[in-house]
DSSP file (Angstrom, degrees, kcal/mol; ACC not computed):
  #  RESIDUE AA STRUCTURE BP1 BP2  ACC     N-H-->O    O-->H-N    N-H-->O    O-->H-N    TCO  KAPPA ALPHA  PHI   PSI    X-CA   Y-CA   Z-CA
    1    1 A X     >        0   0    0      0, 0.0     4,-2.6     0, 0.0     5,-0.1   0.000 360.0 360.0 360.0 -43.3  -37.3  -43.9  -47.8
    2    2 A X  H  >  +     0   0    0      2,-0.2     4,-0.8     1,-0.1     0, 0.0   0.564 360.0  51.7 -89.5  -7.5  -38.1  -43.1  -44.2
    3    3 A X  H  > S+     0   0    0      2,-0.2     4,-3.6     3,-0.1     5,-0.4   0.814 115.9  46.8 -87.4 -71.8  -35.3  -46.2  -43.2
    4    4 A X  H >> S+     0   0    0      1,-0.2     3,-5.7     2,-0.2     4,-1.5   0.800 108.1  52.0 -15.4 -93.0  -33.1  -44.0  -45.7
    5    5 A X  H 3X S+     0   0    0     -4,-2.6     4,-2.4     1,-0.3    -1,-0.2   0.608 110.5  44.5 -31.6 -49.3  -34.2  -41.0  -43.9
    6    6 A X  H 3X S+     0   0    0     -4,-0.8     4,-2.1    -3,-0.3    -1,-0.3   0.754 111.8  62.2 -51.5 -40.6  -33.1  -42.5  -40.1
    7    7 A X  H <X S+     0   0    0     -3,-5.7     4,-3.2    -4,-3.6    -2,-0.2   0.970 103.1  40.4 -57.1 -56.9  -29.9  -43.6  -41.9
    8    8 A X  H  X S+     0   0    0     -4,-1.5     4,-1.1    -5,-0.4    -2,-0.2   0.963 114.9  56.3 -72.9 -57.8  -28.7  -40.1  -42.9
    9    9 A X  H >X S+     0   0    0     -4,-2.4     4,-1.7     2,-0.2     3,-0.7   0.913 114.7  41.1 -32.7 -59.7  -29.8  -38.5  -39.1
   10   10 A X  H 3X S+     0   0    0     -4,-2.1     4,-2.9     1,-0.2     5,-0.4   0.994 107.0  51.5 -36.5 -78.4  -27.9  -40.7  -37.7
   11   11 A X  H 3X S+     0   0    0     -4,-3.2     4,-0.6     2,-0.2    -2,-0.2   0.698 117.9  52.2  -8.4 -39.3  -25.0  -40.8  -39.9
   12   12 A X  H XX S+     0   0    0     -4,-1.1     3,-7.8    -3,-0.7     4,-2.1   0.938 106.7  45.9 -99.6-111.0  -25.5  -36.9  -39.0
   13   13 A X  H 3X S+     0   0    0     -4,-1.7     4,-2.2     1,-0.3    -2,-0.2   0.731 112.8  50.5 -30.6 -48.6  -25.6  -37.0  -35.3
   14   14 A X  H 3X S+     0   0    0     -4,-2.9     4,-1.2     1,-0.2    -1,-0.3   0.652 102.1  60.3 -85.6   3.9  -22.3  -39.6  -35.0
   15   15 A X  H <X S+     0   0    0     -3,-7.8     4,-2.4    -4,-0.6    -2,-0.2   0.880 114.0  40.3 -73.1 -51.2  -20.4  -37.2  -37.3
   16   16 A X  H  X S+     0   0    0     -4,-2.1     4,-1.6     1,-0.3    -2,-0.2   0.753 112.7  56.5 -76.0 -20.5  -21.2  -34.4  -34.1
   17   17 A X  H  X S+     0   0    0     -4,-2.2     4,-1.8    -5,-0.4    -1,-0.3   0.907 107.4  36.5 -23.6 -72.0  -20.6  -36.6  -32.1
   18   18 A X  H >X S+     0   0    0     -4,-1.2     4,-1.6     2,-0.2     3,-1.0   0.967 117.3  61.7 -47.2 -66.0  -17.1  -37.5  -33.3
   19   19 A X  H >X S+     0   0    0     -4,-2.4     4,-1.3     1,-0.3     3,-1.3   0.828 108.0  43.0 -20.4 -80.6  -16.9  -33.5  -33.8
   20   20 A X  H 3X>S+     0   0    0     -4,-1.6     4,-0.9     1,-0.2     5,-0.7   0.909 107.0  54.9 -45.5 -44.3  -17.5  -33.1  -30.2
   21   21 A X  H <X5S+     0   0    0     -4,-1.8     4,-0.7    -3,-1.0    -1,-0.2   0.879 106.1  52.7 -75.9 -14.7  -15.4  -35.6  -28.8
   22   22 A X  H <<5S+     0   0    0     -4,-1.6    -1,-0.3    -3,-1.3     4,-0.2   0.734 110.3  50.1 -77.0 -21.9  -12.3  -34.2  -30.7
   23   23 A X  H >X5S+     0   0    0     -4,-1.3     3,-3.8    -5,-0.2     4,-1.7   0.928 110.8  45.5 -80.8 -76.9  -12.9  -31.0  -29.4
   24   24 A X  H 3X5S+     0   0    0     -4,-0.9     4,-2.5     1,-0.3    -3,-0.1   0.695 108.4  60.6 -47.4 -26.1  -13.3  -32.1  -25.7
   25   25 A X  H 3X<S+     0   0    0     -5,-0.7     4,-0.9    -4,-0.7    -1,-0.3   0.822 107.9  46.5 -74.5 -38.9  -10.1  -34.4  -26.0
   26   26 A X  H <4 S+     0   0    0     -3,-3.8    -2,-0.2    -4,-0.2    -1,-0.2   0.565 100.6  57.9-111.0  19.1   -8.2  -31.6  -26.7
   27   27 A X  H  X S+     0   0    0     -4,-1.7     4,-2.6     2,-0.1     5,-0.3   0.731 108.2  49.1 -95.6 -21.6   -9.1  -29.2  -24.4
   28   28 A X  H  X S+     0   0    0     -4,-2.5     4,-1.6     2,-0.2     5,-0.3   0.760 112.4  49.8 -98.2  15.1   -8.2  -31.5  -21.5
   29   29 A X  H  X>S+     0   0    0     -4,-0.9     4,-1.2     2,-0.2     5,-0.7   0.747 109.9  50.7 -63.6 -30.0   -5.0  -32.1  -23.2
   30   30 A X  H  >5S+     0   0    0     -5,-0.2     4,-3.9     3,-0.1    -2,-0.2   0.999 115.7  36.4 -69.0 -50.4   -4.9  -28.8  -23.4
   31   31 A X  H  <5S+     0   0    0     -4,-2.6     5,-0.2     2,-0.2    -2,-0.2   0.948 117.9  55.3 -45.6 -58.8   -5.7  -28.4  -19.6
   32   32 A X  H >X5S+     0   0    0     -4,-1.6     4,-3.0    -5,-0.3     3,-1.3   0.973 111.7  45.1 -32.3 -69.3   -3.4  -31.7  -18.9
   33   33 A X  H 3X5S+     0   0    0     -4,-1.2     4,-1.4     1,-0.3     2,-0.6   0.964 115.2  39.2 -49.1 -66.3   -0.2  -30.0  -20.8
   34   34 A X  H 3<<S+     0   0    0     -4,-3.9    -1,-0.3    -5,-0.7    -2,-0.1  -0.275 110.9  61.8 -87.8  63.3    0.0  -26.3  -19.4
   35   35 A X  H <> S+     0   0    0     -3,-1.3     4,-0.7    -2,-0.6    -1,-0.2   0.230 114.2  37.2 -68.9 -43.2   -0.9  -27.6  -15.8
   36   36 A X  H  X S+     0   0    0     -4,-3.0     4,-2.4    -3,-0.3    -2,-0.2   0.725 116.9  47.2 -74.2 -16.7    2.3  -29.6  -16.2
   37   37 A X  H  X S+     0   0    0     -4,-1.4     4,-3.5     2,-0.2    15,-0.2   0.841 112.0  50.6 -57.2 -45.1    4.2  -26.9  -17.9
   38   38 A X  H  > S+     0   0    0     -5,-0.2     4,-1.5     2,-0.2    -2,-0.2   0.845 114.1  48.1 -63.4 -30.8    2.9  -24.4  -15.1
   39   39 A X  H >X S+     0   0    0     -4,-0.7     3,-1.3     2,-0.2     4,-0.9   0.969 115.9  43.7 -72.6 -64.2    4.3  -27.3  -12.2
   40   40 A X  H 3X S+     0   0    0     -4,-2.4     4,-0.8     1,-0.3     5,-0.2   0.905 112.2  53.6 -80.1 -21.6    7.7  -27.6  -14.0
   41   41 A X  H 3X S+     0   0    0     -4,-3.5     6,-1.8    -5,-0.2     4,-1.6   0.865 117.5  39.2 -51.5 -39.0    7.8  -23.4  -14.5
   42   42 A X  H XX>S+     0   0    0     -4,-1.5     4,-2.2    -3,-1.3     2,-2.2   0.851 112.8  52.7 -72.7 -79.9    7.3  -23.1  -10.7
   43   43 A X  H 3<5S+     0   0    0     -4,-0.9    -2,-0.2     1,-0.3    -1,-0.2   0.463 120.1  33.5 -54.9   4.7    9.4  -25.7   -9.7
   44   44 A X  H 3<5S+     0   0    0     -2,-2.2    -1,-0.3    -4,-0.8    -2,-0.2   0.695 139.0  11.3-112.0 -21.6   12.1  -24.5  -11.5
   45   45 A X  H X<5S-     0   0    0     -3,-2.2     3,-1.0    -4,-1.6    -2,-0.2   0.514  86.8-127.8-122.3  -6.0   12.0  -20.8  -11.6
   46   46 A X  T 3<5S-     0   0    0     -4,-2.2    -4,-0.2    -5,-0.4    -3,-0.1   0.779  75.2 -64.7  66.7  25.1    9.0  -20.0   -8.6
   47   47 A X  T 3 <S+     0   0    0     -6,-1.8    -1,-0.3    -5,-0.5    -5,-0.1   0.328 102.3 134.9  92.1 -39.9    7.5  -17.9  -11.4
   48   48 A X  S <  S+     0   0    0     -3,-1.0     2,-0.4    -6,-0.1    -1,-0.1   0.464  83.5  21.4 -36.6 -19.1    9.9  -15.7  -11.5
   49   49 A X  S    S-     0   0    0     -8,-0.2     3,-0.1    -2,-0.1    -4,-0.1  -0.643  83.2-147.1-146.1 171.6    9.9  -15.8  -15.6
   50   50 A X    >   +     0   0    0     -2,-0.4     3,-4.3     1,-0.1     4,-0.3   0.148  41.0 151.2-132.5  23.4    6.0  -17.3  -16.6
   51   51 A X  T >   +     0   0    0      1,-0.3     3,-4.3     2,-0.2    -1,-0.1   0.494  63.6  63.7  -0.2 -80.3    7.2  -19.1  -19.7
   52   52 A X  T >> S+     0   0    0      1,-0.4     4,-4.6     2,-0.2     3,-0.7   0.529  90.7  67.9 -92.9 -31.0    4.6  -21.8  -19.5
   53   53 A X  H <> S+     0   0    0     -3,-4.3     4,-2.8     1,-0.2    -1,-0.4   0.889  98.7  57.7 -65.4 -17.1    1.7  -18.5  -20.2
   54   54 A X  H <> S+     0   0    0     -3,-4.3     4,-0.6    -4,-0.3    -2,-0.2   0.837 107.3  46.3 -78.2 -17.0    3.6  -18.4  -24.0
   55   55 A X  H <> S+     0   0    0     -3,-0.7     4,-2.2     2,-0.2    -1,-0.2   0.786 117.1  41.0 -76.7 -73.1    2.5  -22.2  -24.5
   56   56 A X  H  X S+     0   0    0     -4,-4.6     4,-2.4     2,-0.2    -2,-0.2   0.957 112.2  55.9 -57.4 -48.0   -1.2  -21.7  -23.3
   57   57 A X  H  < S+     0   0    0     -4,-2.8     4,-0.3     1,-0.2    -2,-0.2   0.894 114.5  36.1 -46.8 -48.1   -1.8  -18.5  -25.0
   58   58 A X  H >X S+     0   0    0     -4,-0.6     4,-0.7    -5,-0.3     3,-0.6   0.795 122.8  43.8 -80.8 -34.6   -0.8  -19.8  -28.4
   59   59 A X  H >< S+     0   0    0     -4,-2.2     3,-2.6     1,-0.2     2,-1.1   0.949 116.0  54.5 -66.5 -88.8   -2.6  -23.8  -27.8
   60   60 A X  T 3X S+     0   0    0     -4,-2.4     4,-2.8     1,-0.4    -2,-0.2   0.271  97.6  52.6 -66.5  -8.4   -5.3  -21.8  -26.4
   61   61 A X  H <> S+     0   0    0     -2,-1.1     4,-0.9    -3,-0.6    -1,-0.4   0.751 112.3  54.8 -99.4 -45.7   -5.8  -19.5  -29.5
   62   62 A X  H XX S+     0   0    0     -3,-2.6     4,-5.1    -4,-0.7     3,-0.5   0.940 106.9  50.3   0.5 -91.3   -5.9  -23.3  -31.1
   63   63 A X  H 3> S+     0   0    0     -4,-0.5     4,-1.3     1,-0.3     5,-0.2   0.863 106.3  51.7 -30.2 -70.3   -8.7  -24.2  -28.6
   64   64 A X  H 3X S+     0   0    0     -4,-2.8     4,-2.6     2,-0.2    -1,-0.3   0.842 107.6  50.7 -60.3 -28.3  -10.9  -21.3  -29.3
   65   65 A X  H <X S+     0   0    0     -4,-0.9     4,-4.3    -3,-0.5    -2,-0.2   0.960 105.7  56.2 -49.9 -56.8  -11.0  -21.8  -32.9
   66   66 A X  H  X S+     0   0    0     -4,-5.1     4,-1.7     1,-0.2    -1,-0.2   0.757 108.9  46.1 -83.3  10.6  -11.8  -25.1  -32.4
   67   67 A X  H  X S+     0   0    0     -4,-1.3     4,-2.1     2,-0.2     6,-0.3   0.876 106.9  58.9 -75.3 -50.4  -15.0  -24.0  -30.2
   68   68 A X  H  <>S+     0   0    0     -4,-2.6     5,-1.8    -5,-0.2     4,-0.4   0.914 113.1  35.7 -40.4 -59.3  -15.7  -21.7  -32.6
   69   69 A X  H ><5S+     0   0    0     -4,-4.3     3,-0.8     3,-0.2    -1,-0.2   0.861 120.1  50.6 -27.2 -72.0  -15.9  -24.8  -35.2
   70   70 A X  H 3<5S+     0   0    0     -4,-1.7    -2,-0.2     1,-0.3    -1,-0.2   0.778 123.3  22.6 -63.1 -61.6  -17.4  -27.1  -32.8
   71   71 A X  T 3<5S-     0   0    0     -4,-2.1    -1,-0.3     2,-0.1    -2,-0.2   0.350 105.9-125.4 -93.0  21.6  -20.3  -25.4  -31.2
   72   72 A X  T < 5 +     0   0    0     -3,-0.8    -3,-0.2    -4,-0.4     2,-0.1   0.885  49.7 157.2  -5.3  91.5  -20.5  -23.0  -34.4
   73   73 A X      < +     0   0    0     -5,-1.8     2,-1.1    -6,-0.3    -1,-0.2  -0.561  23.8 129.7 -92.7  52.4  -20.3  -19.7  -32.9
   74   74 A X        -     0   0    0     -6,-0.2     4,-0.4    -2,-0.1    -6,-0.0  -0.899  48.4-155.8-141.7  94.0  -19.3  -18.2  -35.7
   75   75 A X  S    S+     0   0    0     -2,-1.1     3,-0.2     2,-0.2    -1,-0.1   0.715  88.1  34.4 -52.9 -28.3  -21.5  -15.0  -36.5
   76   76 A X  S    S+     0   0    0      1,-0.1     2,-0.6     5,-0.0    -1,-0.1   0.906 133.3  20.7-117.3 -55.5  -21.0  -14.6  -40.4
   77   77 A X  S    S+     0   0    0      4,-0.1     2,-0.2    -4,-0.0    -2,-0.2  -0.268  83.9 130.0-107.3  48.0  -20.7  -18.5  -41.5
   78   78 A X  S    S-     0   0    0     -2,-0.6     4,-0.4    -4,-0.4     3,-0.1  -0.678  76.8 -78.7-119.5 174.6  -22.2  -20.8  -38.8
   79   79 A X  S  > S+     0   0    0      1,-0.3     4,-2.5    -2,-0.2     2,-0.4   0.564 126.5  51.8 -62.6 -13.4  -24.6  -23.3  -39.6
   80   80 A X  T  4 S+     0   0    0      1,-0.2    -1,-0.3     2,-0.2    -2,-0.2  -0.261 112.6  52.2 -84.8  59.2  -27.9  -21.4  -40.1
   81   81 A X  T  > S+     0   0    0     -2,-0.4     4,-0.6    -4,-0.1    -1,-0.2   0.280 109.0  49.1-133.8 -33.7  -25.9  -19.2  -42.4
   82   82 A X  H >> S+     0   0    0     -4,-0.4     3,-2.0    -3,-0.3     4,-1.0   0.983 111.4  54.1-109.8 -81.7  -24.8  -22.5  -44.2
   83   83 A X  H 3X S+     0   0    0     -4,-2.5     4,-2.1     1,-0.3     5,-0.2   0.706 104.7  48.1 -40.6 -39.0  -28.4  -23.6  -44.3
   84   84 A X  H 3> S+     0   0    0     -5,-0.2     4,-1.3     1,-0.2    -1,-0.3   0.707 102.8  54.4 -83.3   0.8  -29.9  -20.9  -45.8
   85   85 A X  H <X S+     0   0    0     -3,-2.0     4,-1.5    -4,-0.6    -2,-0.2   0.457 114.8  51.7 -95.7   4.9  -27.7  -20.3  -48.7
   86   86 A X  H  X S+     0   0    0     -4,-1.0     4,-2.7     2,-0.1    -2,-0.2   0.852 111.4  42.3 -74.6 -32.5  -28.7  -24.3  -49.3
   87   87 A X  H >X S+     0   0    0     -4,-2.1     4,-3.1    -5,-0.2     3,-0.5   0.984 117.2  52.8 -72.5 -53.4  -32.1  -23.8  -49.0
   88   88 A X  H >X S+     0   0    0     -4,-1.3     4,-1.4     1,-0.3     3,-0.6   0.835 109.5  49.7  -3.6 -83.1  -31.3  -20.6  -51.2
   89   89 A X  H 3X S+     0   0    0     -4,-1.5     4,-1.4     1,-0.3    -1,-0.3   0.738 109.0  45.2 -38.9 -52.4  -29.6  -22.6  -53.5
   90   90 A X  H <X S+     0   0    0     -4,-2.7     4,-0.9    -3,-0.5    -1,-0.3   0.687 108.4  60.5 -79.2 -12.2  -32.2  -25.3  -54.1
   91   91 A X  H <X S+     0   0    0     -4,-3.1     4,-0.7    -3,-0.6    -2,-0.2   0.719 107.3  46.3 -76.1 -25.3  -34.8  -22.6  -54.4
   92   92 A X  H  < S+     0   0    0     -4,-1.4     4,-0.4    -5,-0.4    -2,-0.2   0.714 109.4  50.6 -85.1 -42.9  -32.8  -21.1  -57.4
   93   93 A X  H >X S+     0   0    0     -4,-1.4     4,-1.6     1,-0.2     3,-0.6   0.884 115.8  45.0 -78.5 -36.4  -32.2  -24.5  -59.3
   94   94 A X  H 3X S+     0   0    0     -4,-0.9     4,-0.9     1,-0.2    -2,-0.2   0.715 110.8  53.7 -74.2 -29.1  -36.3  -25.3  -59.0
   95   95 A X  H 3< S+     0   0    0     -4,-0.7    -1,-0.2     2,-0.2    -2,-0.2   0.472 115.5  37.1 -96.0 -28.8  -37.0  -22.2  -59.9
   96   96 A X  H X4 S+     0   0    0     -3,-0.6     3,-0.8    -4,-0.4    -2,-0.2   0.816 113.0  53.0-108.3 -12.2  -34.8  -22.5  -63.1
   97   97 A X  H >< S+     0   0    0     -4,-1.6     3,-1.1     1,-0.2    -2,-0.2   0.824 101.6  61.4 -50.7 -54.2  -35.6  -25.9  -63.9
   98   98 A X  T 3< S+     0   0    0     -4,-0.9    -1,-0.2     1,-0.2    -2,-0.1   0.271 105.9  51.1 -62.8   6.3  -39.6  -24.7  -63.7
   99   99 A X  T <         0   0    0     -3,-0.8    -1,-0.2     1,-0.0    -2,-0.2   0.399 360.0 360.0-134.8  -3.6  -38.7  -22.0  -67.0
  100  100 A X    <         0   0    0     -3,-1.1    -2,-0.1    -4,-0.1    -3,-0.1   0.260 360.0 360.0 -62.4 360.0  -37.0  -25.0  -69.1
């Protein structure tokens, strides 16, 4: 059981792992991309037009979501929210299981 137990924490921990590293991979793509979008927008117009902001805003809109996800910031459904309607939940099925 307690080998079990080690299994599934783990298991656990390299899923938030992965989680993390998908986020952080695309934020410097994201950084990577409009830094070159922002070079070829100067070097072709000096700025004069800022194209390159219509690119970041909308990837970056992208980005924050997936922080939101990632570090769950997420005020109404983030993970202690998600954990207590489990514990909830398992308190309600033992509870109706115990009147059977």
């Amino acid at each position: 059981m307690e080998n079990l137990d080690k299994e599934s924490k783990y298991m656990r921990a390299k899923e938030r792992v992965d989680v993390l590293k998908k986020f952080y991979a695309n934020l410097w793509s994201y950084i990577l991309v409009i830094s070159a979008l922002a070079l070829i927008n100067y070097l072709t117009n000096g700025f004069s037009y800022m194209w390159f902001l219509w690119a970041a805003f909308g990837w970056g809109i992208g980005v924050f979501f997936h922080a939101v996800g990632t570090f769950n910031l997420n005020p109404f459904f983030g993970k202690g929210w998600e954990e207590r309607k489990i514990k909830e939940f398992m308190k309600e099925d033992e509870e109706a299981k115990k009147w059977r």
